[in-house]
N, C-alpha and C positions, 0 to 999 in steps of 0.2 A: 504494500500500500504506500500510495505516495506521501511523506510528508508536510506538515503547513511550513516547514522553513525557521518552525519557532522550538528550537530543539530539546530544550525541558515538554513542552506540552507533548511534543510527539513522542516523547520517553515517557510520557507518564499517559499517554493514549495506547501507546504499545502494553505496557502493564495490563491495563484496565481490558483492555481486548482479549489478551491470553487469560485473563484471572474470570470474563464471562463466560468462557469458553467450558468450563470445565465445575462440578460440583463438589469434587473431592478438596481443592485448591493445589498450588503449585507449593515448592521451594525457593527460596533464592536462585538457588544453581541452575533449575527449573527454567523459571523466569530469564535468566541470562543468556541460558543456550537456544532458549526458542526467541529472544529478539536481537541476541546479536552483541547485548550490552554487555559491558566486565561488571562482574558479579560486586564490583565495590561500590558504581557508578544504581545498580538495582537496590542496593541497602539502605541506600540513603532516599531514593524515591520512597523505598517501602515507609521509611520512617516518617517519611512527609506526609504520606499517604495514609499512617497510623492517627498521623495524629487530629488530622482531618474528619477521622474516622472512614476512610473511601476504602479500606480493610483492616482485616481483624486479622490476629497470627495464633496460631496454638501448634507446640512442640516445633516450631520452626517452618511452618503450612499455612501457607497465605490466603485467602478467600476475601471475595468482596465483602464488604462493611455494612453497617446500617445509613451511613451517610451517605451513600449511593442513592437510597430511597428519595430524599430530598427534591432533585432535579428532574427526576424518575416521575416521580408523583404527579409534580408541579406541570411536566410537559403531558403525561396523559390528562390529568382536569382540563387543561385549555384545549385540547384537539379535537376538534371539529367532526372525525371522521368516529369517533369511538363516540360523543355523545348521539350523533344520529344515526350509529349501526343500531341500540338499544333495542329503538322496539323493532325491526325487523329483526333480529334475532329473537326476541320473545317471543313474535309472531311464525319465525320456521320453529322454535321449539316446542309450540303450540300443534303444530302438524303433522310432526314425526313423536307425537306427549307419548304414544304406546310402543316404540321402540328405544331399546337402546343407543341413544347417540350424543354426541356435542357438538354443539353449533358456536365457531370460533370467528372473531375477525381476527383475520393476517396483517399487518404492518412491512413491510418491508424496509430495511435497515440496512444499507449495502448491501454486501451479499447474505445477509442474515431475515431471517423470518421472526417475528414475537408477535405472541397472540397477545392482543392487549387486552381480549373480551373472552370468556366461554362461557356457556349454558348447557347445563346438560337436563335431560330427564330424570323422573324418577327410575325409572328402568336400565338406568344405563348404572350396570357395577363400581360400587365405591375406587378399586383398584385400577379400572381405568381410567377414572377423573385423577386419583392422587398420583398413579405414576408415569400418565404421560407429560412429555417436555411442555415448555410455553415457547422455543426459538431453537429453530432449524437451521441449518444449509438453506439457502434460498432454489438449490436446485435439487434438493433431496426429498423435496416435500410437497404433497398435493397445492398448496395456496401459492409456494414460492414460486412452481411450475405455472401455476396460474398468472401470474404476475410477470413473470421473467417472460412468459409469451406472447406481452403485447410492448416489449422494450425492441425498439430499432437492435439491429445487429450488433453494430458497433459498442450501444449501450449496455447489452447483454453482456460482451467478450468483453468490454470495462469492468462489468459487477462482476464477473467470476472467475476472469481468465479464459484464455485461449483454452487450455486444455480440459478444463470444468465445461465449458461451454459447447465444444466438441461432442463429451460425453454425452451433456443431457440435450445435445441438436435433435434427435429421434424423438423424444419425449415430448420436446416443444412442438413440433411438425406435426404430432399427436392433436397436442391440445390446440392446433390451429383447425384442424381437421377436423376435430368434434366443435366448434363456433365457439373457441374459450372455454370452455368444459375441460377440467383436470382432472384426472382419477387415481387413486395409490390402492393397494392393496398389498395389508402387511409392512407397510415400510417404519412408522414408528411401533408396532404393535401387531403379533400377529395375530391373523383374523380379523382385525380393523381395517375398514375402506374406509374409503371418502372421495370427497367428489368439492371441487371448489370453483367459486366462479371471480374471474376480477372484477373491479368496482374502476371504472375507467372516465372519462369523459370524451366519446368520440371515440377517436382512432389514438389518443395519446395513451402515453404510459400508466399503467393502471396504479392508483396510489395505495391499494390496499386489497384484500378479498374478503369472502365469506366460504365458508369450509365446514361443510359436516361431514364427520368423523362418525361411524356405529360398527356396531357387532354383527354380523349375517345381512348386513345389508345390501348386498349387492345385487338382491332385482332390484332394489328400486333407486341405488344411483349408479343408473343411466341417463344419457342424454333426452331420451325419448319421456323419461317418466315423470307424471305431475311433479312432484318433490323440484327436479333440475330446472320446472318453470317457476316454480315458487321462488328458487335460491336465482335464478333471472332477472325474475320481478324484483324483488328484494334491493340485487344490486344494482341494478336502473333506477329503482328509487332513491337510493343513498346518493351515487351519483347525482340525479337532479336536484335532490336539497343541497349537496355540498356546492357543482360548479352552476346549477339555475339553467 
């Protein structure tokens, strides 16, 4: 990733990147060999970054902080796109009430995906809400697929690289195929599908999706089945409230 030019911030962006990445946390040694820094040059961010609270250490194990929340918080309250997913998502969770499922909005975040919203039903198992992820690979995942498929070329092989972009070209040519319609099966979860749609305005790049996620659901997300018109409508309408 390219640098801002301001070489503390981009050493303590590097930290904070590798330290989301991961829920066990790193080391120092850790941290140095995966950004390149000398391990004495990392000790001292850590400390700054302690005392900030933007991470915690135990037995020498770095993990983000609670002072992460802060900025975190602050930017989902003001975002536009997560107050008016709300009731469309109560509304498809309303539709599929007697199946197992969750209904997520997507963010995209570089080449990162974070759900900023889920819903799930009463039917859908405790241990799939508690242990799936909230931020993906953006081309690992039903919503990021959805997303990355309405980016110009160029923009795409920027967010993930030549050779990430390669990989998942078949998948996108897919989800051009089916009219923006995404599909996964088993990929965070086995026996979990899903099916997502982006949230775009026009032809431009889509700023976000909607994504549900269930158990045995795969007659019904298909492109053809009421449900993929509902999650349609849904993001045409978010769409029009957000760009009018």
């Amino acid at each position: 990733m390219q640098g801002s030019g301001v070489g503390v911030l981009d050493k303590y962006m590097a930290l904070q990147k590798h330290l989301a990445g991961v829920s066990k946390g790193l080391t120092a040694l850790e941290l140095a060999r995966l950004t390149g820094m000398d391990r004495g040059t990392v000790h001292r961010l850590l400390k700054a970054m302690m005392h900030w609270r933007q991470v915690e250490a135990e037995h020498g194990v770095y993990r983000l902080g609670g002072g992460c929340l802060l900025p975190a918080s602050a930017y989902l309250t003001r975002l536009p796109l997560r107050r008016i997913a709300l009731p469309y998502t109560i509304d498809l969770q309303n539709v599929i009430a007697d199946r197992p499922a969750i209904v997520s909005v997507a963010l995209p975040v570089g080449d990162q995906i974070v759900l900023i919203e889920r819903m799930w039903t009463a039917a859908t198992p405790f241990n799939v809400v508690a242990d799936l992820d909230d931020k993906f690979a953006i081309d690992s995942c039903t919503s990021g697929r959805a997303i990355l498929a309405t980016y110009p070329e160029a923009q795409a092989r920027q967010t993930v690289g030549d050779e990430r972009y390669e990989r998942v070209r078949p998948r996108l040519l897919e989800v051009a195929q089916a009219g923006g319609y995404s599909f996964g099966h088993s990929e965070q979860r086995k026996g979990l599908s899903s099916m997502g749609y982006p949230i775009r305005r026009g032809q431009d790049a889509a700023v976000g999706a909607l994504v549900i996620a269930g158990l045995e659901m795969d007659a019904v997300l298909q492109v053809s089945s009421p449900l993929a018109r509902h999650l349609q409508r849904a993001c045409g309408g978010m769409a029009e409230q957000l760009f009018g």
